[in-house]
Each structure stands twice: as C-alpha cells, then as structure tokens.
C-alpha positions as a printed Julia matrix, in Angstrom:
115×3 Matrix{Float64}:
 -26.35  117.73  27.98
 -24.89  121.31  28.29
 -26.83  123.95  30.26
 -26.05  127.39  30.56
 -27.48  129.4   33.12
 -27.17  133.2   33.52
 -29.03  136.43  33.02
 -29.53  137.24  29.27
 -30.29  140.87  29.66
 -27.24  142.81  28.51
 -25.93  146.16  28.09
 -23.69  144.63  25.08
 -23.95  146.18  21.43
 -27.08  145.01  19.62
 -26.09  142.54  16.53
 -29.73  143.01  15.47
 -32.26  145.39  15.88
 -36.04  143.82  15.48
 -39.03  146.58  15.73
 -42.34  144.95  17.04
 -45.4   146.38  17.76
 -48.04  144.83  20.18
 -51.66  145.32  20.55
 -54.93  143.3   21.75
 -54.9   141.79  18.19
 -50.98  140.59  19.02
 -48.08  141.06  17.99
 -46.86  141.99  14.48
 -44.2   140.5   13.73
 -45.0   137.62  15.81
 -42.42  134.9   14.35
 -39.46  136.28  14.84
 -35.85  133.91  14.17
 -32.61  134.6   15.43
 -29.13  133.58  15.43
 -27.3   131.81  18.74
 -25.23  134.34  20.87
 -26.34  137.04  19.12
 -27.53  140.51  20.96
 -30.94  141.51  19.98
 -32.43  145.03  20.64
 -36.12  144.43  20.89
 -38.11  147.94  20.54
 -41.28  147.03  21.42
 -44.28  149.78  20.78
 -47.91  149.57  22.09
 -50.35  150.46  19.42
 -53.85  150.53  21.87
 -54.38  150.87  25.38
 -54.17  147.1   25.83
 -56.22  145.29  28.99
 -56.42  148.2   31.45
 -55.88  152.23  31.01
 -55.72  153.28  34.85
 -52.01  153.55  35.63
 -52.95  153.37  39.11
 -53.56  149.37  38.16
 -50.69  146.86  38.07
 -51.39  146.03  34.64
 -51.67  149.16  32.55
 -51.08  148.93  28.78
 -49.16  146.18  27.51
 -45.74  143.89  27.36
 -43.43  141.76  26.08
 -42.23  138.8   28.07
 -40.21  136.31  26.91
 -40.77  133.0   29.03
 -38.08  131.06  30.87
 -35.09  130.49  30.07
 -35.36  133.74  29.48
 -37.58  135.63  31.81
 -37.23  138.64  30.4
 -40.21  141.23  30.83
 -40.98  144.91  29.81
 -44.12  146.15  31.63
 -46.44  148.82  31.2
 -46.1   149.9   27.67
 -48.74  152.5   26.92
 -50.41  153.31  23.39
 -47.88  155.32  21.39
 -44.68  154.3   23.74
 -41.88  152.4   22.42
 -39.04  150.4   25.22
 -35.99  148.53  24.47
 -34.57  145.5   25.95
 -31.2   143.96  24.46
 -30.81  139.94  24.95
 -28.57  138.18  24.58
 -29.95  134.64  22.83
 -28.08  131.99  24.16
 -30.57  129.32  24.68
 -31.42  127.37  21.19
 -34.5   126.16  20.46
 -38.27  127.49  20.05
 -39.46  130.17  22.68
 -42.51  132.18  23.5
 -42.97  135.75  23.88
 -46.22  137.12  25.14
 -48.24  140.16  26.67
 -49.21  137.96  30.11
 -51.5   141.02  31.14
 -53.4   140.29  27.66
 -52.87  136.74  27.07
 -55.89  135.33  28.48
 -58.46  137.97  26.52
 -56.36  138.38  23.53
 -54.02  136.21  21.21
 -50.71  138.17  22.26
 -48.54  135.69  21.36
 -45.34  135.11  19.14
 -42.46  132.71  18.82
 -38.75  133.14  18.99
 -36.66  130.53  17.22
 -33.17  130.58  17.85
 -30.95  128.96  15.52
C-alpha cells in the first residue's frame, strides 16, 4: 500500500471550479465527485447566520472542512460571504466535508468522492 502524505492546499490553477453554498439546512450541493490529482476551487457561500452571530465568539457563521487526509478548513463564513480554497485531491476514496461549528445542531454534511 502507497501513501502519500503532504499538504493539499495549493496555490496551483483550479482544473475545476465547484460553487457550494452552506446553511443550517446543509450544504447544497452536498455530493460532490471529483477526479484524482485534480485542483479544485471550492467557493463556498454562507446563506444564514449559521450557529452563532457574535463575531466576538470563536464560532461565528459557518464552514467548510474537509476531514483528514485532508484537513482542510475555512472558518467564519458569514451570511452573504463567499471564500475560496483550491485542493488539490490526491487521496482516492470517499471523504466528508462538514460545517463542525454546525454539525451537531444541524445536518451540515456532504461527501467528496474522488475517483
């Protein structure tokens, strides 16, 4: 068995750009499949205030995280913001994406397959 380890976060060009927008009633789309080694530009936009308003709190608004191998978070999207992340998909196989501020009130949840 091979294993590749190294950050997936990249600054390459996005092969793919996939719009998704998140609020407490998840995220739409929330099956989302992919192609190995491609770069992905994920534009992620809150639609609702998700868990907690205060910005003073460590969990204002919403985000995306997409669980290890991964790890790759974007925190604190408000209600009408958008933010990018480009990955690069390198690990086959199915993986999760959720809102981890939400998760346990709300079904943020998706599923990344990566062909």
């Amino acid at each position: 068995m091979l294993f590749v380890v190294g950050c997936t976060k990249t600054q390459e060009k996005p092969d793919i750009v996939i719009d998704i927008k998140v609020s407490k009633n998840g995220y739409e789309p929330n099956i989302i499949n992919v192609e190995r080694n491609k770069v992905v530009l994920f534009r992620i936009t809150a639609t609702d205030e998700g868990i907690e308003k205060d910005k003073d709190s460590k969990y204002y608004g919403h985000c995306f995280y997409i669980l290890p191998p991964y790890d790759v978070m974007v925190e604190n999207i408000e209600k009408g913001q958008t933010k990018e992340v480009k990955v690069k998909m390198i690990y086959p196989g199915h993986h999760i994406f959720t809102c981890p501020y939400c998760s346990l009130y709300f079904p943020t949840k998706g599923d990344i397959y990566v062909k």
